[in-house]
N, C-alpha and C positions, 0 to 999 in steps of 0.2 A: 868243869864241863857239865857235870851232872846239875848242879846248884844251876848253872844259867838255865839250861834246858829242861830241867824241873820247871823253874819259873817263865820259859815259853810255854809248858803246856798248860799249866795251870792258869795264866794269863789269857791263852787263846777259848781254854774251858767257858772262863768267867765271861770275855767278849759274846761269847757262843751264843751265852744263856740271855741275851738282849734279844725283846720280843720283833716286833717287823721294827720295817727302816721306815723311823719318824723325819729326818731330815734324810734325804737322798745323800746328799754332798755331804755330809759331815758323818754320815755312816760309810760311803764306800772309799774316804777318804783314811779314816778307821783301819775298816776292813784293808785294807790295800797297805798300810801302814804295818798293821798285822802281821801280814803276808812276808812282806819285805824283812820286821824283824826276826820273823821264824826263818825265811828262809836264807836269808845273808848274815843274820844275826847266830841265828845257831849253826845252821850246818855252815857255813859261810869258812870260817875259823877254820874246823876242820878239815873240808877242802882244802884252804892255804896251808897245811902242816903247821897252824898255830896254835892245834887245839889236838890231841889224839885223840884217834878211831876209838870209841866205843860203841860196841854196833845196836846193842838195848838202846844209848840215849839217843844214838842216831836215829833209829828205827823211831822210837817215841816220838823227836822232832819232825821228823817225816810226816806218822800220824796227826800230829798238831795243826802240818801245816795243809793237810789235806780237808781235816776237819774246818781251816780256815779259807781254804778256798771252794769248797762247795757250799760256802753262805754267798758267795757271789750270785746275784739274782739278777743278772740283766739289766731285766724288765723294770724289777721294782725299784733298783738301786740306780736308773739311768733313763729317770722318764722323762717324757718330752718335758723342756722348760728348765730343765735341770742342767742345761751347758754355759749358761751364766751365772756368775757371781765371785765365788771364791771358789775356784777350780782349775785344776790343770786338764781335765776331760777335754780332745778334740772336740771339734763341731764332727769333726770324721764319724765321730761314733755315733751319732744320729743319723747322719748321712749313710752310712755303711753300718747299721745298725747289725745287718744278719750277718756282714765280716766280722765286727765285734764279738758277736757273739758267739760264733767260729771259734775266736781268739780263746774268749773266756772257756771253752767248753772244751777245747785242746789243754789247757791248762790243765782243770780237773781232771782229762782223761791221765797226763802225765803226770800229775804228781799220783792220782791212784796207782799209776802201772808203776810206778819209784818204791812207794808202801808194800806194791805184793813181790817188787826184786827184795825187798828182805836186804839190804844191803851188807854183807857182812865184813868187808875188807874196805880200803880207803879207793883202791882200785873201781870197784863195781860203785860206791856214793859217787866219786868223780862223774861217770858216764850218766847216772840221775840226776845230779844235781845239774850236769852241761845241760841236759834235756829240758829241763825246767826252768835255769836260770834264761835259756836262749828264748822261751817261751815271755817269758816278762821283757826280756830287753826287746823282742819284737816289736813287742804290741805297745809299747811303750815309744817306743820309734815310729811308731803309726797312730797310735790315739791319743797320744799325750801330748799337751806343751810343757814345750821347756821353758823351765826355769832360766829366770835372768835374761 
């Protein structure tokens, strides 16, 4: 468990350190890739009881993933022109540009508020992780197309 989530943070570090978003769609496709393996990838496990509570790597994965979702930029990562091509992006999200960004910004606030519960039991990650996992499946149900 430590070995995996050593290498999401040290992964999310290295994404981090990429200067602005040169391709829109191929950066927040990235970033949102990021996202998903910090947060289903490492705490994910755990939550299922497939992985034990360690509340330091937990805590560290938390951190990774918070540091990976406040590179979310809207604006910059979802400019107009950018809902064509090779993307799952709604047209919703241009459309409902300031619901998006709602979305995105409830995020950030909950995976911060996840980081400062300090999770220390498997009990107290459950009720963060529901918070923030229910926060992706949203908006994902709202701005995203599905695949296939």
């Amino acid at each position: 468990m430590k070995i995996q989530i050593t290498s999401l943070v040290l992964a999310a570090a290295v994404f981090g350190s990429a200067p602005a978003w040169a391709d829109p769609i191929a950066d927040r496709i990235a970033l949102m890739k990021e996202n998903g393996k910090i947060a289903f990838g490492g705490l994910g496990p755990v939550v299922k009881g497939e992985v034990p509570f360690d509340a330091a790597a937990v805590n560290a994965t938390l951190a990774a993933l918070n540091d990976s979702v406040m590179k979310l930029d809207v604006p910059a990562m979802f400019p107009a022109g950018s809902d064509t091509g090779e993307t799952t992006a709604s047209p919703k999200i241009w459309e409902d540009l300031a619901g998006f960004t709602a979305a995105a910004d409830k995020l950030k606030a909950d995976v911060a508020a996840a980081v400062a519960a300090n999770p220390q039991d498997l009990d107290a990650l459950k009720v963060q992780f529901g918070v923030i996992s229910k926060n992706c499946g949203s908006c994902h149900e709202t701005y995203r197309i599905k695949k296939g």
